[in-house]
Structures are given as C-alpha cells and as structure tokens.
N, C-alpha and C positions, 0 to 999 in steps of 0.2 A: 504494500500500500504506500502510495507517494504521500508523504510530509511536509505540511504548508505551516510557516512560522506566519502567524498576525500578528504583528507590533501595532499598538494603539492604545494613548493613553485612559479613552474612552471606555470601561467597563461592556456598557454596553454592545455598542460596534465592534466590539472583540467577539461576544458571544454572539452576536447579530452573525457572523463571518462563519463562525465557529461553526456555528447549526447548518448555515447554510452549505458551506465546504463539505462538512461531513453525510451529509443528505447526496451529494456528487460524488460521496466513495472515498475524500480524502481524510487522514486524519491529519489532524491541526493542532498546534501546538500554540499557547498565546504568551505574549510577553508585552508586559506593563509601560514596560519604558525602553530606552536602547542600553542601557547597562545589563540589562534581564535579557532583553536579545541576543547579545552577543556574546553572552554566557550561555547560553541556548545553542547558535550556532558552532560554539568551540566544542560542545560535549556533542550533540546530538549530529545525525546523517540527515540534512533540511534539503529539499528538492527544490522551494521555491519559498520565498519572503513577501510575504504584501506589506508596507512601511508607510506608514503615517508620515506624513512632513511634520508638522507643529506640536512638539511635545515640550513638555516641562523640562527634561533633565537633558537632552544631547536631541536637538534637530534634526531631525531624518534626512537631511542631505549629509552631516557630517556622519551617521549612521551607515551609510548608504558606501558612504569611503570606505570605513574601518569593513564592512563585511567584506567587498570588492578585494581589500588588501588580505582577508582572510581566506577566501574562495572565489576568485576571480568568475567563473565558474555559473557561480549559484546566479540562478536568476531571480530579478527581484522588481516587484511591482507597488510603483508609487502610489498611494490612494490617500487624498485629501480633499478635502473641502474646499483647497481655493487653486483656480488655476493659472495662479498669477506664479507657480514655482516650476511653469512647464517653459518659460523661458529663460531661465536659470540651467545655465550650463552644467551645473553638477547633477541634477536632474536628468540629463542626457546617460549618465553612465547606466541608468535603471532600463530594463528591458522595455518598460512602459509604465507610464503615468494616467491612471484615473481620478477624474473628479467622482467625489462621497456622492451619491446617488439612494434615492431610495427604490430604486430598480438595480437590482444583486445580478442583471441579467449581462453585462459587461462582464463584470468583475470574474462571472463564472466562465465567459466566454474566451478572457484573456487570460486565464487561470489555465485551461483548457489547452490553451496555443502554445504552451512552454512545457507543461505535465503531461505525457504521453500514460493513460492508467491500465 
C-alpha cells in the first residue's frame, strides 16, 4: 500500500485528507507541523507529501527544501489556500501546487498522477 505524509497545521484538513486518501486505498500518515514531518520522512518509506505552505513553526516552502535535500526523489504536493505562492520560485521545486478547495476531487486526481496503486 502507497504512503501519503499530510503536513497541515489545521487539525481538521489533516483528517479531512486522511478519510478521504484512505477511502482511495492509501494509507496516510499526518504531521502537525514541518519539524513532525520530517521526522516522519527520516524514519518512515513516504511515496508522496501533500505540504501546506502557511504554518506556524517552519513555512512549507522552506519545508519543501529540507525534504528535497532529504529524498530528492519523493514527490511532493503543495496545497494551500492562497495562490499567490504558485509564483514563488521555490514553489516550483514541488511536483505540483493546489489551491485548498472544498472539492477533494483535484487533490485525489493529482495524488493519482505521481502514486501508481
């Protein structure tokens, strides 16, 4: 079974992600902040990252580096609520960038395009 890390400070949208990933066959792993991330991604075998830009303790673009430097590799899907960080070139290193949507029907779709199940 493929392994999706949700980073997102949001309790909610974590589980919101969680139910619906795993309802598509994946299991999902979630992580609170990017320090919990990437103690997640050092121990655990993660096929794919969905990363919040705007969090309290480490910004999901500078997040986005340290994984990249960790497993070049792992692909990883931006998802935020604003889409003013899809022109920010650090932004570019992520496989793809979704604006938060209350239609899960993207996010399953680009989820899909990088997780062969």
């Amino acid at each position: 079974m493929k392994k999706i890390l949700v980073v997102d400070d949001e309790a909610h949208i974590r589980q919101l992600y969680k139910d619906e990933l795993e309802e598509e066959g994946y299991d999902v792993l979630l992580a609170a902040s990017g320090d919990e991330a990437l103690k997640v991604i050092e121990s655990e075998h993660i096929d794919l990252v969905m990363l919040d830009i705007k969090m309290p303790d480490i910004n999901g673009l500078e997040i986005l580096g340290k994984i990249k430097e960790i497993n070049d590799k792992l692909p990883v899907i931006l998802v935020s609520a604003y889409d003013t960080y899809k022109q920010d070139f650090t932004s570019w290193v992520a496989e793809d960038y979704i604006v938060k949507s209350s239609d899960l029907n993207e996010i399953k779709e680009k989820v899909k395009k990088f997780i062969e199940i």
